[in-house]
C-alpha positions in Angstrom: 0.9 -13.7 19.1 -0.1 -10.5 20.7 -2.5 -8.1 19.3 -0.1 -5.9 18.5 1.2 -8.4 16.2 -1.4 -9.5 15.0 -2.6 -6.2 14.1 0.4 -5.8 11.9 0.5 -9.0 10.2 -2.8 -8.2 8.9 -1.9 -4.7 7.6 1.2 -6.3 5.8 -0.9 -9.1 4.8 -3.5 -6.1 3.1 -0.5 -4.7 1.6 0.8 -7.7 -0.3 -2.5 -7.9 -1.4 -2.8 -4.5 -2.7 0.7 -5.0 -5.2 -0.7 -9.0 -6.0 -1.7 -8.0 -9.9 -4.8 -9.6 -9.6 -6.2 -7.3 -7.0 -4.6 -4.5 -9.1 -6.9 -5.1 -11.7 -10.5 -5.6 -9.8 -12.2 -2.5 -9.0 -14.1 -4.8 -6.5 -11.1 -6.6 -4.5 -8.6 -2.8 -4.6 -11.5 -1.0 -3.6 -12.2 -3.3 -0.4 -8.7 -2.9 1.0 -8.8 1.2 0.6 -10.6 3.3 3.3 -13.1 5.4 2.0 -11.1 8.7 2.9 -8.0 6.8 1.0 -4.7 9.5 0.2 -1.5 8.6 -1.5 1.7 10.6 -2.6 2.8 8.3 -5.3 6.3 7.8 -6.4 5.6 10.2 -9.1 5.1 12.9 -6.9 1.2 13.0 -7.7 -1.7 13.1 -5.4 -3.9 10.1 -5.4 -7.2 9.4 -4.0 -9.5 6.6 -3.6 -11.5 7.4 -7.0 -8.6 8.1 -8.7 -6.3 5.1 -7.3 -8.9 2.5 -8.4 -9.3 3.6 -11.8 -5.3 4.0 -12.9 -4.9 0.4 -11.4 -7.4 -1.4 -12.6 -7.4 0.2 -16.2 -3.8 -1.2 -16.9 -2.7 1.6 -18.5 -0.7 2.7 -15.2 3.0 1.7 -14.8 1.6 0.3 -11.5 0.0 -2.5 -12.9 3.7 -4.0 -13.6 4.7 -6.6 -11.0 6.0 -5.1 -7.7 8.4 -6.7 -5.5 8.5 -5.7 -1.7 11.5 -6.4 0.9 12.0 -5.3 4.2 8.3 -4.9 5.0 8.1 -3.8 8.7 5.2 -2.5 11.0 4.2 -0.6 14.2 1.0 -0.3 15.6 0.5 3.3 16.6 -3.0 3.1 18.0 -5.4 0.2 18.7 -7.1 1.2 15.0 -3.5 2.3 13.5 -0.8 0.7 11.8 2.3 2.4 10.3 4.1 0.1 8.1 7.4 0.8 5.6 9.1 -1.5 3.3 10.9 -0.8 -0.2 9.5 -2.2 -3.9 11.5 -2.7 -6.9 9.2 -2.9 -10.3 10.4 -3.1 -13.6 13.7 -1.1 -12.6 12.6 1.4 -10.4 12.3 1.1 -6.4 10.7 3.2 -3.7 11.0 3.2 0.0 7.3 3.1 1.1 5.2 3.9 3.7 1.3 3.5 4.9 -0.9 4.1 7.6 -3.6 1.2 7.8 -6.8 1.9 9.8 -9.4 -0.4 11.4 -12.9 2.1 11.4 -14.7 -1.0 12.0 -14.1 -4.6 12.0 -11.4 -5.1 9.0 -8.0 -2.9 8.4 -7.8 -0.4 5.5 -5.2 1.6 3.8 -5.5 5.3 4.7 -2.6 7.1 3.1 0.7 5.8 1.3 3.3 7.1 0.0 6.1 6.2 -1.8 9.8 8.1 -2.4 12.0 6.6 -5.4 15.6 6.0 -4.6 17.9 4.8 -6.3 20.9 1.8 -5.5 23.4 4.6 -4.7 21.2 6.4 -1.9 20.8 3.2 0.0 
């Protein structure tokens, strides 16, 4: 395994973490995977930060705290501390095509930014 490789096995490995429900609902285990400067576009069309991220999650009150399931997860490493990886989800009847930018500041990779389009069967 190269380190190009292995560099994006470990961002997909972070984010199959991040949708695993259990690290949905801890503060502590969401909030070690997300950078500090952390930036989503959700499906929704709404901004997300860090802050605000961690506290819909983990609440339960957020539609994302449904199981997610993720297919076609695929990855490029752009830089030696950047990862670009897309994949779709399908939770509870609705799917997104998805894409994140994972970061390595220091010695573990972090989501940066995601975000997420819906789409439906027919746009496939």
């Amino acid at each position: 395994m190269t380190e190009n490789d292995s560099a994006v096995k470990t961002a997909i490995e972070g984010e199959l973490r991040l949708l695993d429900p259990e690290v949905r609902r801890s503060p502590e285990l969401l909030g070690a995977l997300l950078h500090p400067d952390f930036h989503e576009f959700g499906a929704s069309g709404r901004p997300w930060d860090r802050a605000s991220i961690i506290a819909a999650l983990t609440s339960g009150s957020d539609p994302g705290s449904r199981p997610v399931v993720a297919s076609h997860l695929r990855g490029v490493q752009l830089a030696p501390d950047l990862v670009h990886l897309t994949y779709d989800t399908e939770s509870n009847g609705s799917r997104a095509h998805r894409s994140s930018l994972w970061r390595r500041p220091a010695d573990r990779w972090l989501l940066y930014f995601h975000q997420a389009t819906p789409f439906s069967s027919a746009a496939e």
